[in-house]
C-alpha positions in Angstrom: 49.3 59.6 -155.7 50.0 59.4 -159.3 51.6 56.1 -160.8 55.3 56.1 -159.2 55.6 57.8 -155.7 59.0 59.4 -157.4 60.1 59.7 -160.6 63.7 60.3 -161.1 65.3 61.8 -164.2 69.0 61.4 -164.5 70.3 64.5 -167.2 72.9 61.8 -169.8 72.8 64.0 -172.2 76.3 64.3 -174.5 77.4 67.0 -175.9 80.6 67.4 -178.1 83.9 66.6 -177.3 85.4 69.4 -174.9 81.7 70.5 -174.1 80.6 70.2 -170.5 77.5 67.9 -170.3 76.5 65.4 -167.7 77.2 62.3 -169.4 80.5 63.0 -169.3 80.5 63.5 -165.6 79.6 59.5 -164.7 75.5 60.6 -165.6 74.9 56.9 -167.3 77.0 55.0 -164.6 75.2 56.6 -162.2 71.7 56.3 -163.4 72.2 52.8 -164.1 74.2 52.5 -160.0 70.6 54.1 -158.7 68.3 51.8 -160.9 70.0 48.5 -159.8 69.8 50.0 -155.9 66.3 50.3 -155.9 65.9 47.2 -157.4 67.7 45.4 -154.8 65.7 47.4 -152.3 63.0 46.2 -153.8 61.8 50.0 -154.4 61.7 49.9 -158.1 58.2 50.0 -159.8 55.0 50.8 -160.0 53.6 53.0 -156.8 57.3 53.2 -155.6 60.6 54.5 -157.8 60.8 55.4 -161.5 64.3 56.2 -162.4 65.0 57.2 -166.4 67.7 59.2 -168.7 66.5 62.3 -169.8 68.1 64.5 -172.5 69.7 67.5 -171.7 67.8 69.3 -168.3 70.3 72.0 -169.5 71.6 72.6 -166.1 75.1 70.7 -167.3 77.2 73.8 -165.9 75.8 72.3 -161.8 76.0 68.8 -163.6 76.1 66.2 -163.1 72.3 66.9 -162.6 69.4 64.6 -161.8 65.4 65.9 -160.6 63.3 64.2 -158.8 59.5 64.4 -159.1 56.8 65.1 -157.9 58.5 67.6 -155.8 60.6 69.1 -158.6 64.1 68.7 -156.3 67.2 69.3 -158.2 70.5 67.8 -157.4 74.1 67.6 -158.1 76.2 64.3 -157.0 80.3 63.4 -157.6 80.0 59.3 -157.0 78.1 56.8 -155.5 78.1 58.3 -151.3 75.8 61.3 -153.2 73.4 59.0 -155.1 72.8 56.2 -151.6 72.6 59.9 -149.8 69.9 60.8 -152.3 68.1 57.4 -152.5 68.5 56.9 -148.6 67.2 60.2 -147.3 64.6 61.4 -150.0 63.6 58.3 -151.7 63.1 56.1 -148.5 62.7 58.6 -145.6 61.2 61.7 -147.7 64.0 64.7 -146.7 65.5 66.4 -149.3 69.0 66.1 -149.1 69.6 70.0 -148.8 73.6 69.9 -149.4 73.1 68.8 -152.7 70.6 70.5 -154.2 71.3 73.1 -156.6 
């Protein structure tokens, strides 16, 4: 197992005014809703869950877009049901969460 057991980039890239981008979807609100959910599940760290802001993943047109590695799993989310959905079935229990992948 490599350093973190996942490592989950959030896309918050922001792109012009009128320009669809992630960031401008919720992207930071919800990176930052993940990172302090882990933390209180005490899954945050070294051997468990990384999760960082990446620049554009260029996917913004499925966005708002976040991967998770090592498995490479791309998803979509509209609020906070989609991330817990995320963090509860592939980050805890290890099943990707097939409706929202993209």
């Amino acid at each position: 197992m490599g350093y973190y057991k996942y490592h989950v980039f959030f896309c918050s890239n922001q792109r012009a005014p009128g320009e669809t981008c992630c960031n401008a979807r919720g992207a930071t609100e919800m990176r930052n809703y993940a990172k302090d959910k882990l933390k209180a599940l005490e899954l945050s760290g070294p051997g468990k869950v990384r999760i960082n802001s990446a620049g554009c993943l260029d996917r913004c047109d499925s966005g708002p877009v976040l991967v998770v590695y090592p498995e490479a799993v791309w998803y979509t989310y509209i609020d906070k049901g989609d991330i817990d959905e995320i963090i509860d079935s592939h980050l805890v229990r290890g099943q990707v969460v097939d409706r929202l992948k993209i």
